[in-house]
DOFI-565904 format. One record per residue (C-alpha): x, y, z; residue in one letter; chain. Coordinates in Angstrom, 2 decimals. Each point is the difference from the previous one (the first is absolute). Layout:
N
<site px="X" py="Y" pz="Z" type="a" mol="A"/>
...
***
This chain:
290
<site px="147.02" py="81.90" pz="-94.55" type="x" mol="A"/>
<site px="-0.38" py="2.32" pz="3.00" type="x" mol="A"/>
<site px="3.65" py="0.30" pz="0.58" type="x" mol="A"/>
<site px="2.00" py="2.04" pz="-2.16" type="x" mol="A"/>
<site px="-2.05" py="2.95" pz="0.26" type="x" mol="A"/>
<site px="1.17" py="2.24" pz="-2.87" type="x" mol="A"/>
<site px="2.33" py="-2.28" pz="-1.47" type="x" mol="A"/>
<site px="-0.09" py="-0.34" pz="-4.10" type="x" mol="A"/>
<site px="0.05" py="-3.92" pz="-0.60" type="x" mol="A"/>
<site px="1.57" py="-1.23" pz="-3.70" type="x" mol="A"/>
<site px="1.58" py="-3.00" pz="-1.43" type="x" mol="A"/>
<site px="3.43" py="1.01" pz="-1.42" type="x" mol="A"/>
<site px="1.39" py="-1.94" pz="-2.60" type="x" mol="A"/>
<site px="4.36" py="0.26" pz="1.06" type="x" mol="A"/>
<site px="0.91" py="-2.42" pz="-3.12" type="x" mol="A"/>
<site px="-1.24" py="-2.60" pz="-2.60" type="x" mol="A"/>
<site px="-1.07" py="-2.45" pz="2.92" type="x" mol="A"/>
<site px="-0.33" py="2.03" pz="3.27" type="x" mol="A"/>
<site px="-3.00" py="2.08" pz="0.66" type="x" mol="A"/>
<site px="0.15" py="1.65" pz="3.35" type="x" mol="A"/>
<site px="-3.29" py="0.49" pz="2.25" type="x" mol="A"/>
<site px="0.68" py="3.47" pz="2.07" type="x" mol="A"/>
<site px="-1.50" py="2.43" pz="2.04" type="x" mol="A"/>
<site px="0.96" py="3.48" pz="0.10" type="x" mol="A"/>
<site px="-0.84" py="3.83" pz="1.58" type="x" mol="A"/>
<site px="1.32" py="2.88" pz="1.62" type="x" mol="A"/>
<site px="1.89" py="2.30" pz="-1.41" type="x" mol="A"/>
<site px="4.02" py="1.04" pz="1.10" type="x" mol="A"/>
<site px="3.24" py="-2.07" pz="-0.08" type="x" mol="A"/>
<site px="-0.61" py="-3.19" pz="-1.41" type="x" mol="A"/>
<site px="0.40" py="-3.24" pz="2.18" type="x" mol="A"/>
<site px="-0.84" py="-3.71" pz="-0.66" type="x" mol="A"/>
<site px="-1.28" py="-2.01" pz="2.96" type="x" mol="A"/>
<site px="0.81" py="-4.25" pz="-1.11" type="x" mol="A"/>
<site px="-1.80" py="-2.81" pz="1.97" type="x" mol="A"/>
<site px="1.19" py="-3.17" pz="1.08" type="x" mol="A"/>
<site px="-1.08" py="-3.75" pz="-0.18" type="x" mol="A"/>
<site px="-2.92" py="-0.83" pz="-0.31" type="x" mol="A"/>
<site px="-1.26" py="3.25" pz="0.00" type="x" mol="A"/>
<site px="-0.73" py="2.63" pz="-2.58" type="x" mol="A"/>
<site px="-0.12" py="3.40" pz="-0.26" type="x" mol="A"/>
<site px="-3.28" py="0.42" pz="2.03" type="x" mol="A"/>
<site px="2.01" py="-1.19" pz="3.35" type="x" mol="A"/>
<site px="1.30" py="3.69" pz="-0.31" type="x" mol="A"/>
<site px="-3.84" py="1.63" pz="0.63" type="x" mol="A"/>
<site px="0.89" py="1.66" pz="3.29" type="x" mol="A"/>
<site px="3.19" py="1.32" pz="-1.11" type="x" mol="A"/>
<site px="-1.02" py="1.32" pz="-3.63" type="x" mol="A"/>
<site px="-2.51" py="2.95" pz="0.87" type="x" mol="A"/>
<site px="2.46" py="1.19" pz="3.41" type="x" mol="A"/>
<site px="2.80" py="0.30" pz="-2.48" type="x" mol="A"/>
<site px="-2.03" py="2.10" pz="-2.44" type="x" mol="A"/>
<site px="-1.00" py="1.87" pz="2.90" type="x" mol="A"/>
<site px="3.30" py="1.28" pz="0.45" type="x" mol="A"/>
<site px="0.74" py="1.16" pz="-3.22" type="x" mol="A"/>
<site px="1.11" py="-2.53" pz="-2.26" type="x" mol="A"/>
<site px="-1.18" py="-2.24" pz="-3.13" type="x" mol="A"/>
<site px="-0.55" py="-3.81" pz="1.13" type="x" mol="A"/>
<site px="0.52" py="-3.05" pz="-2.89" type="x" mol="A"/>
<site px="-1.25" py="-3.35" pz="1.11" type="x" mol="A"/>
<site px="0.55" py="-2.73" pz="-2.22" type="x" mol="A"/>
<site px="-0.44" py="-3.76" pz="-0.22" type="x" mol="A"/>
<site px="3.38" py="-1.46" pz="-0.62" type="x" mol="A"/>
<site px="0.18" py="-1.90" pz="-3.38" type="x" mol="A"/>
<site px="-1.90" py="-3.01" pz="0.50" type="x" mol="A"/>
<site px="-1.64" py="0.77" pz="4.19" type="x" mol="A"/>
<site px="-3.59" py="1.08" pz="-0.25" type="x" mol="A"/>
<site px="-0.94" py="1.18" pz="-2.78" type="x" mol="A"/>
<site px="3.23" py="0.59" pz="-2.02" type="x" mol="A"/>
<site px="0.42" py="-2.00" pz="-2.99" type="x" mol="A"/>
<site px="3.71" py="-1.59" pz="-0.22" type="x" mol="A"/>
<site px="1.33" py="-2.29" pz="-2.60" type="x" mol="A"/>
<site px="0.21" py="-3.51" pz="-0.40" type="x" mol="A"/>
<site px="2.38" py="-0.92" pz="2.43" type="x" mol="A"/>
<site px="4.17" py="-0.84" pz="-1.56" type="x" mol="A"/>
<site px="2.60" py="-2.87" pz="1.09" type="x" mol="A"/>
<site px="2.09" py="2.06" pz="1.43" type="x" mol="A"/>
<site px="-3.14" py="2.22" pz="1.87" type="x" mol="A"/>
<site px="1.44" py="2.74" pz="-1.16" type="x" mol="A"/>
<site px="-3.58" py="1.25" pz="-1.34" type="x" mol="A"/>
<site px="-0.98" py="0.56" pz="3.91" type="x" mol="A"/>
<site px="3.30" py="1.69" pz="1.66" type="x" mol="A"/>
<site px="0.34" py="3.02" pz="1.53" type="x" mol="A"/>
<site px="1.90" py="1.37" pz="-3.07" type="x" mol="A"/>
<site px="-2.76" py="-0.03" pz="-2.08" type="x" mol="A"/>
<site px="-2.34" py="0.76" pz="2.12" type="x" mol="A"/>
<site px="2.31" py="3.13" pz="0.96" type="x" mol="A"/>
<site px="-0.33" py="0.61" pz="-3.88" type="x" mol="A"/>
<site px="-3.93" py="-0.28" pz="-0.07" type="x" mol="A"/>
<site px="-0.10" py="2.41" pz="3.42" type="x" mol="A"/>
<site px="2.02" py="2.59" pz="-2.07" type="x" mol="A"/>
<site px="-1.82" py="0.02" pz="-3.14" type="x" mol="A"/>
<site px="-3.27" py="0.20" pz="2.00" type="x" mol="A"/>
<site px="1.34" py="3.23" pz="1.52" type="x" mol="A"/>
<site px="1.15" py="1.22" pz="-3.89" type="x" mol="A"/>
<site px="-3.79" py="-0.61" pz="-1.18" type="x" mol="A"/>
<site px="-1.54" py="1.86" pz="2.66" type="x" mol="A"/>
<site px="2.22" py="3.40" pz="0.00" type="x" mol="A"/>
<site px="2.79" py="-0.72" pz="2.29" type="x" mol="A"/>
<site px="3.67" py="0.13" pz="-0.54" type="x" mol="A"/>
<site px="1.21" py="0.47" pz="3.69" type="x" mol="A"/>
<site px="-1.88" py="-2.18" pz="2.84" type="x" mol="A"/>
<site px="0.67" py="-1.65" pz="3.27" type="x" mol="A"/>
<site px="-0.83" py="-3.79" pz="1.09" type="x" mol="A"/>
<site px="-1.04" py="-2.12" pz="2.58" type="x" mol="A"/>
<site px="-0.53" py="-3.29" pz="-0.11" type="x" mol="A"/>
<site px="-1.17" py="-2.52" pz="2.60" type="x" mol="A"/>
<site px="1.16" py="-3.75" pz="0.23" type="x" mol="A"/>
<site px="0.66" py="-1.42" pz="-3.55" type="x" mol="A"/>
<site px="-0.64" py="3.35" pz="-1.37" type="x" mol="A"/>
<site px="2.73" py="1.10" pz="1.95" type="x" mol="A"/>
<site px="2.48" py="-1.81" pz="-1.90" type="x" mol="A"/>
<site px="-1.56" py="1.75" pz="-3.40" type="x" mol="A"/>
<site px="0.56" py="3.71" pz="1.66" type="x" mol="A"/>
<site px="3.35" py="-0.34" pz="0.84" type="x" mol="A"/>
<site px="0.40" py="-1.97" pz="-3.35" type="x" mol="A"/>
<site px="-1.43" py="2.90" pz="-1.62" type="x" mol="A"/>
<site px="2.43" py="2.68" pz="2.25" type="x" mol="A"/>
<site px="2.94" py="-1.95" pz="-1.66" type="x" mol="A"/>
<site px="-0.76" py="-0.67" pz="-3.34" type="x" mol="A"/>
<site px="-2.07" py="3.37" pz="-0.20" type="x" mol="A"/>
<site px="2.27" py="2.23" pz="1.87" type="x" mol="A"/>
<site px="-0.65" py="3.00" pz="-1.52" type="x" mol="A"/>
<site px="-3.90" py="0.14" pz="0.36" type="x" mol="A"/>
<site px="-0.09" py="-1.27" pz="3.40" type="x" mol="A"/>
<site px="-0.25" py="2.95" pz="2.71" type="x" mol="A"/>
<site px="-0.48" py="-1.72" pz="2.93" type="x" mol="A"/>
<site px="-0.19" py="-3.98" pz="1.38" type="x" mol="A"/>
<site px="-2.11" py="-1.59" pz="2.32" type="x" mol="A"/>
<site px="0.38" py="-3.93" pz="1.14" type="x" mol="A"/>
<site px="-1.85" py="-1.54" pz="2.27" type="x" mol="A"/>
<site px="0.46" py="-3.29" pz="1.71" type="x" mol="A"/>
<site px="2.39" py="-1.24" pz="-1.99" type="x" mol="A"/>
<site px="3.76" py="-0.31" pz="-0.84" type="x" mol="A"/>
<site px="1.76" py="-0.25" pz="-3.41" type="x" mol="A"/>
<site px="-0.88" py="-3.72" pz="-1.20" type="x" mol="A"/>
<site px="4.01" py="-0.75" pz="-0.49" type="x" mol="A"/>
<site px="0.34" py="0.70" pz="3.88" type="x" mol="A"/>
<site px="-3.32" py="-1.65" pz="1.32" type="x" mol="A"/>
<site px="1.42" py="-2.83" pz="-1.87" type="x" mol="A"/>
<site px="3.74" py="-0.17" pz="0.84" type="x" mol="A"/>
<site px="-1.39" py="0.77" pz="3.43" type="x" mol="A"/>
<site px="-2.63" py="-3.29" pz="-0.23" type="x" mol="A"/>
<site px="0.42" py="-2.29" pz="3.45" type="x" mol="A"/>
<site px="-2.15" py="-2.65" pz="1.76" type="x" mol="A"/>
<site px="-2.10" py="3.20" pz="1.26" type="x" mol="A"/>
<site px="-0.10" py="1.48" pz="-3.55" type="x" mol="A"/>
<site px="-0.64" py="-3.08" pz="-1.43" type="x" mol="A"/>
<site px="-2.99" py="-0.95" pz="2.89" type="x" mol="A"/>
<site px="-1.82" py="3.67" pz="-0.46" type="x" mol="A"/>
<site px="0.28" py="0.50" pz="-3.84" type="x" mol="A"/>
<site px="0.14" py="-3.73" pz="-1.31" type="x" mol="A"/>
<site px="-2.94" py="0.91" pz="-2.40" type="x" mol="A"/>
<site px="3.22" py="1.99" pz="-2.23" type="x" mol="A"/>
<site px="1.04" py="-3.63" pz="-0.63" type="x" mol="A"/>
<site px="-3.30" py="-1.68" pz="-0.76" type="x" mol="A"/>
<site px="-1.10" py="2.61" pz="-2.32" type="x" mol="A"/>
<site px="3.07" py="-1.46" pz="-1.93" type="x" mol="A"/>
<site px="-1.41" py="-2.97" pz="-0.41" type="x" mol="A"/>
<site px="-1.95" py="-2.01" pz="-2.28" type="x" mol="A"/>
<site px="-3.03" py="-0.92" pz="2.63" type="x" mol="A"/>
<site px="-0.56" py="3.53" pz="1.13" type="x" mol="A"/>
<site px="-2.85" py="0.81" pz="-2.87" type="x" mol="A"/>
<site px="-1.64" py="-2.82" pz="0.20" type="x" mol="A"/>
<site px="-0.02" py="0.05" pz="4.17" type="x" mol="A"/>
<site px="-1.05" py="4.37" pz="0.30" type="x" mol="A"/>
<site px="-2.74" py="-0.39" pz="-3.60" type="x" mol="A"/>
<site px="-1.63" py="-3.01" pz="1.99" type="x" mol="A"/>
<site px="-1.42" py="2.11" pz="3.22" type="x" mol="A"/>
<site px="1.81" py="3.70" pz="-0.65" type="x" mol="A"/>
<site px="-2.45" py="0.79" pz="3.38" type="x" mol="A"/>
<site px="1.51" py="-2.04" pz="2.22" type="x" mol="A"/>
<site px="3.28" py="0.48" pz="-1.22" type="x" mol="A"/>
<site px="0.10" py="3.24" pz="-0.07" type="x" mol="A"/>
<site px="-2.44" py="0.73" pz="3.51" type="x" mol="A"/>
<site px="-0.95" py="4.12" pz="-1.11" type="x" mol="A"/>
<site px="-1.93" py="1.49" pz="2.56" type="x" mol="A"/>
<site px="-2.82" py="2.61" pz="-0.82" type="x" mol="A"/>
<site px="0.20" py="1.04" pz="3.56" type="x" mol="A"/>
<site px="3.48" py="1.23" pz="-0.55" type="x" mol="A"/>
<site px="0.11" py="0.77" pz="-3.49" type="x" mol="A"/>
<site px="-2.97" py="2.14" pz="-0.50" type="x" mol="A"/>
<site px="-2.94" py="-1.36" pz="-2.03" type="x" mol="A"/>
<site px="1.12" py="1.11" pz="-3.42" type="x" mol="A"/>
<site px="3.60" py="-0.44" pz="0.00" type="x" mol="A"/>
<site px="-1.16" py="-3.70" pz="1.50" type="x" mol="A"/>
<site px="-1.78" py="-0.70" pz="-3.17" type="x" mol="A"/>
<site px="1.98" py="1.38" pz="-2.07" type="x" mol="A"/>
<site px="2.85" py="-2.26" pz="1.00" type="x" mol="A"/>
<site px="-2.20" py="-3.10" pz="0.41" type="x" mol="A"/>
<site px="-0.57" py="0.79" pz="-4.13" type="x" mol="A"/>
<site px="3.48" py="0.00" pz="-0.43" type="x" mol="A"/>
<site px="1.37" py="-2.92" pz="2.13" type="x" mol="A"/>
<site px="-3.42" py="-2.59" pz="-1.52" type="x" mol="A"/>
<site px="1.72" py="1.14" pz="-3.38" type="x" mol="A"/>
<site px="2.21" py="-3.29" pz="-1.17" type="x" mol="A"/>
<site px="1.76" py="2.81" pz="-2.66" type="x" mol="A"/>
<site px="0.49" py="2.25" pz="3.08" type="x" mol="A"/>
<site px="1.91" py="-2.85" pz="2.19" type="x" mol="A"/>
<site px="1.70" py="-1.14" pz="-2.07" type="x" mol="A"/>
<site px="1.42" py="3.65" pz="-1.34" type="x" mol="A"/>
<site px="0.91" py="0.86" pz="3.94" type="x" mol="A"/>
<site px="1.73" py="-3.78" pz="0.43" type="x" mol="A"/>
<site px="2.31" py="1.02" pz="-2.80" type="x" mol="A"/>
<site px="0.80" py="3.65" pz="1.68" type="x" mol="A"/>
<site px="1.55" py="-2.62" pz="2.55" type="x" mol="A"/>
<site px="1.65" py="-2.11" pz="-2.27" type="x" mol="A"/>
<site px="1.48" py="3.13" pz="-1.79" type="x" mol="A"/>
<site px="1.30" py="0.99" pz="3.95" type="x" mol="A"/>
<site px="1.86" py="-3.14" pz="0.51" type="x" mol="A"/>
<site px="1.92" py="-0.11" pz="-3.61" type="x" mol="A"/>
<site px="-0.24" py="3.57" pz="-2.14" type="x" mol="A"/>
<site px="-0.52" py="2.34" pz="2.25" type="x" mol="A"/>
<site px="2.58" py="-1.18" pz="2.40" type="x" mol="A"/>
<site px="2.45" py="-0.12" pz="-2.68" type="x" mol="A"/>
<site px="-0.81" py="3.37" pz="-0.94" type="x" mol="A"/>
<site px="0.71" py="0.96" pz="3.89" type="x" mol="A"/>
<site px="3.62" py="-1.82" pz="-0.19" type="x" mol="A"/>
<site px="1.04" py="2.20" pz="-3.21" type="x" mol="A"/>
<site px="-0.91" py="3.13" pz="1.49" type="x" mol="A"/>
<site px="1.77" py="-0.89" pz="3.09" type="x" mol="A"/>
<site px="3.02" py="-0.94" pz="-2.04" type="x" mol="A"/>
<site px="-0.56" py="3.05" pz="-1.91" type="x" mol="A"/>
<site px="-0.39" py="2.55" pz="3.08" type="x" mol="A"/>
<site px="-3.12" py="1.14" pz="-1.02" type="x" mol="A"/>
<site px="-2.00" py="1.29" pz="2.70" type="x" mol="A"/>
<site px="-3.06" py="1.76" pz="0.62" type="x" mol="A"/>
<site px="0.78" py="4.13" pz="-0.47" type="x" mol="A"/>
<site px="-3.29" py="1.35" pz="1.16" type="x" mol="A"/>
<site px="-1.16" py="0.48" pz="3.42" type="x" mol="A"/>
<site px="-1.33" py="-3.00" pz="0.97" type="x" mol="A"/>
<site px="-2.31" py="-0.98" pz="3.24" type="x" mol="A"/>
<site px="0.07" py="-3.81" pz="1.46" type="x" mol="A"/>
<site px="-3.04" py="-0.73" pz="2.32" type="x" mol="A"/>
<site px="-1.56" py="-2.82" pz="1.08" type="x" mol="A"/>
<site px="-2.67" py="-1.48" pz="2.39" type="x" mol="A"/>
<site px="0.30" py="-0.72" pz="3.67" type="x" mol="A"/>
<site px="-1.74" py="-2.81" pz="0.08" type="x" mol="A"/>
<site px="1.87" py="-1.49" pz="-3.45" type="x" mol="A"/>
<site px="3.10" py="-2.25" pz="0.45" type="x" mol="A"/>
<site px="2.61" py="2.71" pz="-1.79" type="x" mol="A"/>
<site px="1.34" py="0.51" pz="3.37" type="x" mol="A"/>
<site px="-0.15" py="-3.03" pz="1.41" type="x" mol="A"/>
<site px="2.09" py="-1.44" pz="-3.17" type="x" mol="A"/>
<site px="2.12" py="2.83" pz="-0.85" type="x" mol="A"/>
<site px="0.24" py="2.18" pz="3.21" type="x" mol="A"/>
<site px="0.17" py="2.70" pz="-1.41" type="x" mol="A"/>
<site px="-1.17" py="0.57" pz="-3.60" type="x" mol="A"/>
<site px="1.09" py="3.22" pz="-0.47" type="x" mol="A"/>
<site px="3.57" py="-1.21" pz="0.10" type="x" mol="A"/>
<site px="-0.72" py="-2.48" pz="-2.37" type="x" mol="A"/>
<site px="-0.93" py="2.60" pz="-2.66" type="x" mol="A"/>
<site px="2.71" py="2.49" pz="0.76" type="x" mol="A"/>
<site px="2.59" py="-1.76" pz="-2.29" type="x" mol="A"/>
<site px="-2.11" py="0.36" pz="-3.14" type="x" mol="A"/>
<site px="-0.75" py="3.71" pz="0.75" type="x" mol="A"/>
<site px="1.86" py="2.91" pz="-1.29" type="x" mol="A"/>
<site px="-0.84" py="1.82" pz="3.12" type="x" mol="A"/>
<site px="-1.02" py="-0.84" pz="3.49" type="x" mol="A"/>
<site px="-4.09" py="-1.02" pz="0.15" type="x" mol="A"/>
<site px="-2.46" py="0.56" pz="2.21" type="x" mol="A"/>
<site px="-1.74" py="-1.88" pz="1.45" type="x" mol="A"/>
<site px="-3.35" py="-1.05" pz="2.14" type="x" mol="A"/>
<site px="-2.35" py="-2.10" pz="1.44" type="x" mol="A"/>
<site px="-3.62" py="-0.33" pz="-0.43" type="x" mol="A"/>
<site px="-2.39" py="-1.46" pz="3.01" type="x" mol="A"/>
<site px="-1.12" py="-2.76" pz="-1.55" type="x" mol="A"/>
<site px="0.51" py="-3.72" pz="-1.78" type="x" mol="A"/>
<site px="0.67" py="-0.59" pz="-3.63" type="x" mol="A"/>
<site px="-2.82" py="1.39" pz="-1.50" type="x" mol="A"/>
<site px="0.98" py="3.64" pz="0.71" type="x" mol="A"/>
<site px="-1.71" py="1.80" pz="-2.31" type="x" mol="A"/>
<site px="-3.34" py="-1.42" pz="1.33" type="x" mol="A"/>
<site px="0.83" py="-0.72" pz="3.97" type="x" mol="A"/>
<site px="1.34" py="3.72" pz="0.14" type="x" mol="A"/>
<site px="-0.79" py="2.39" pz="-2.94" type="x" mol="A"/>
<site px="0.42" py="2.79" pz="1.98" type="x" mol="A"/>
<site px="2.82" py="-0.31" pz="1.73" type="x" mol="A"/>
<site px="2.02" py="-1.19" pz="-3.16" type="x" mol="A"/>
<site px="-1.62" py="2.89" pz="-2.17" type="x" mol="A"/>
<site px="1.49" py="2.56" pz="2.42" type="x" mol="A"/>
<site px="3.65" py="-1.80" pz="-0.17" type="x" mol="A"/>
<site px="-0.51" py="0.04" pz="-4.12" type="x" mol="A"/>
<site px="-1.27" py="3.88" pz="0.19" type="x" mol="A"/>
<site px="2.60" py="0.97" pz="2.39" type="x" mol="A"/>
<site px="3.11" py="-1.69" pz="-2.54" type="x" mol="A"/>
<site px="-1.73" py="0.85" pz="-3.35" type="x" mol="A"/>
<site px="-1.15" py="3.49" pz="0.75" type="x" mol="A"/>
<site px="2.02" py="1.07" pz="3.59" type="x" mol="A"/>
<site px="-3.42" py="0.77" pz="1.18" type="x" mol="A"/>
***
């Protein structure tokens, strides 16, 4: 591909059934950059090579079963797909390639495996990046008519017709744009979405958000575990995060050990690719204080 000029490309096997598909390069603190739904790692094209720039190794992974990754067969209780073990796979990816200490960001779903990984992982995590998103326990305890008109999809990926409905025209359900995306990242997430293996691994990240991973949210709440790096919540201006949540900063504070930052990128959901360069100088200013 012409993008990821410089960037090593391996598959990384994390455990008996999970092989990872990641790009990597630059050299300096270590951070992890995690992409949302549907994406994969190649939405993050105009924000890998500014980050290296500035001084600092970039990972880019699939998540377990998006793009490329290989994930297992999915379990009853979809715990094979939550953000604990994909936390798990994200920190053993970092072992294999050299890297005990490292920072993450994660976009959309992949937001809820960074700050999955911050908890679980406390002591390797540096840093922590989310973007357009809230914890899953509070976008859910939050859920109203609004919530429920704007992000309804959270509830039919729970159900049995979604598979059948996305495999039939995964085009037209999921309307990528080439214009938008970039040419290669485009095709390299029309491969993943016309993959029936590849739906049907990112339906059960859902399903693991609405029953594991929430439950895992409710015992560290009961627990008062919080977040004890420095953490950064930003999102998109022309997302919903305000709109829903006013202000989603606030919603984040009670999970962090100290007060985040916080930020706002010019663009819609798709931040990475709408504004690359306005959201790699955020990441380089919190990651590097440059």
């Amino acid at each position: 591909m012409a993008i990821f000029d410089g960037f090593a490309l391996e598959h990384v096997r994390v455990s008996d059934d999970v092989v990872l598909r990641v790009r990597h390069g630059g050299q300096g603190p270590a951070v992890v950059l995690l992409h949302g739904h549907p994406r994969t790692h190649t939405t993050w094209y105009g924000v890998a090579p500014r980050l290296v720039e500035a001084g600092l190794t970039v990972v880019c992974p699939d998540l377990r079963g998006y793009g490329q990754s290989l994930g297992p067969e999915p379990d009853a209780d979809h715990r094979a797909y939550s953000d604990r073990a994909m936390a798990g796979d994200i920190a053993e990816l970092m072992t294999h390639l050299g890297h005990e200490r490292f920072a993450v960001v994660g976009h959309d779903r992949g937001s809820y495996v960074a700050y999955r990984t911050a908890l679980d992982h406390a002591e390797r995590v540096t840093r922590l990046a989310v973007l357009d998103s809230v914890p899953i326990l509070e976008a859910l305890e939050r859920a109203d008519a609004r919530f429920a008109e704007a992000w309804w999809h959270w509830f039919f990926f729970a159900s049995d017709q979604a598979e059948r409905v996305i495999t039939a025209d995964p085009l037209a359900w999921y309307q990528l744009d080439p214009t938008v995306m970039g040419r290669e990242n485009y095709e390299d997430a029309v491969a993943a979405v016309s993959n029936p293996r590849t739906v049907r691994a990112m339906l059960e990240d859902y399903r693991a958000g609405l029953h594991v991973d929430r439950a895992a949210d409710e015992a560290d709440r009961a627990l008062g575990r919080r977040i004890t790096c420095p953490t950064l919540v930003a999102w998109s201006s022309q997302d919903d995060m305000e709109s829903l949540y006013e202000d989603p900063r606030g919603v984040w504070r009670p999970w962090c050990k100290a007060e985040p930052e916080s930020g706002v990128i010019q663009s819609g959901h798709h931040m990475a690719e709408e504004n690359p360069e306005q959201l790699a100088t955020l990441l380089r200013y919190f990651l590097t204080g440059q």
